[in-house]
N, C-alpha and C positions, 0 to 999 in steps of 0.2 A: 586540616586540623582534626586529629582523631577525638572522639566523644570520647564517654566510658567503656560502653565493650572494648571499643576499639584499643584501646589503651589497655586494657588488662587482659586483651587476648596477646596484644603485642608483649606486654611483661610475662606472659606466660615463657615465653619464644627462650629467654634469656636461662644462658643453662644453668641446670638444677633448681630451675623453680619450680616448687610443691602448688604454690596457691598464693592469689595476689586479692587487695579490697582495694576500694574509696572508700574512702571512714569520713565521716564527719566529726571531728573530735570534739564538739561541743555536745552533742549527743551521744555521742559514742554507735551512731549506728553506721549500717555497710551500707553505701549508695550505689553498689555492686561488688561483685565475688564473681569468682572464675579457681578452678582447680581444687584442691583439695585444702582445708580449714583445719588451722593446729589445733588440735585437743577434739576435731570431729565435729566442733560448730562455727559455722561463719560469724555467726551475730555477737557469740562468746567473744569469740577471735576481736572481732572488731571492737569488743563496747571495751576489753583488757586493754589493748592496744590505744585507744582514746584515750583513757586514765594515764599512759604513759607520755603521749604526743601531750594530753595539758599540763600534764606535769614539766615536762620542758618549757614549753611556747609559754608558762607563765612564770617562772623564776628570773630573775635580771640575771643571778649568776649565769644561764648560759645565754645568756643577748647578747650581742657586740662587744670587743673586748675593747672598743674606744671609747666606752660610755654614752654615744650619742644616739639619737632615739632610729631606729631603723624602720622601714617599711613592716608588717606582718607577713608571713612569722618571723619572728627572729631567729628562729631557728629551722638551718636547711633538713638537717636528717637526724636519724638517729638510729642507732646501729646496737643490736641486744645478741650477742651470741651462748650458746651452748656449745654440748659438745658433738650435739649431730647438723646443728642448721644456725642460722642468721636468719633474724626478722627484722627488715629494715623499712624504716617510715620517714619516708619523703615528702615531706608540707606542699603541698601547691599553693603557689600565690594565686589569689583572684581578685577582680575588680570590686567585690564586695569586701569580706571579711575574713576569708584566709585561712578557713578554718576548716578546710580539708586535707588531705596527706593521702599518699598512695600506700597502702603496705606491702611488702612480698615478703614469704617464707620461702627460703633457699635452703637446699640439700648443702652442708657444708662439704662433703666428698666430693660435690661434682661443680658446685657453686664458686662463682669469681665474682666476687665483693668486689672491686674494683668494679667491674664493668656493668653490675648491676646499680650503681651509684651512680655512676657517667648516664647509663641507659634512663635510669628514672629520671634523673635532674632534666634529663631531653624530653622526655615523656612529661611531666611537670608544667613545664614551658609549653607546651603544644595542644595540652589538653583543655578540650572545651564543655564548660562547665553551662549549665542553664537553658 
């Protein structure tokens, strides 16, 4: 079970990734970074990118669409494109409160959404926190 390097050197691997974090999204801070940070700052990157992650993970509109209460987060990812990259934020479930997410910034020219979704959600699942 990969820790944090280990996990965002390995998201590094997956093509067209710029630059990958752990966010804490209740803080908004990076619990690591690896590669290159949109707009030239990590912590930037990270504390924007929180504001977006609690904005989801706290609205009912996007929880469960059976109304009934789920585990945290209720929300798996989230997906923000432009017209040169995708930044996508993958929640990690944890035995505490769930209140981390992976992010990558993907090259969209060279980048497969698809497989970066699949790769994180594995990554997610495997990552050891504490």
């Amino acid at each position: 079970m990969p820790g944090i390097d280990e996990c965002l050197l390995e998201t590094m691997r997956l093509p067209g990734a710029r630059g990958a974090a752990l966010v804490d999204w209740t803080s908004g801070l990076a619990l690591g970074t690896v590669g290159d940070p949109p707009g030239g700052d990590h912590e930037t990157a990270a504390a924007e990118a929180a504001e977006l992650a609690r904005l989801a993970a706290e609205q009912q509109a996007f929880g469960p669409g059976d109304g009934k209460d789920a585990p945290d987060p209720p929300v798996e990812d989230l997906i923000l494109s432009n017209r040169d990259s995708y930044h996508v934020l993958r929640f990690v479930p944890t035995s505490f409160d769930s209140s981390v997410f992976l992010y990558l910034w993907l090259a969209r020219a060279d980048g497969n959404l698809a497989l970066a979704r699949i790769r994180l959600g594995e990554m997610a699942e495997r990552l050891v926190l504490g």
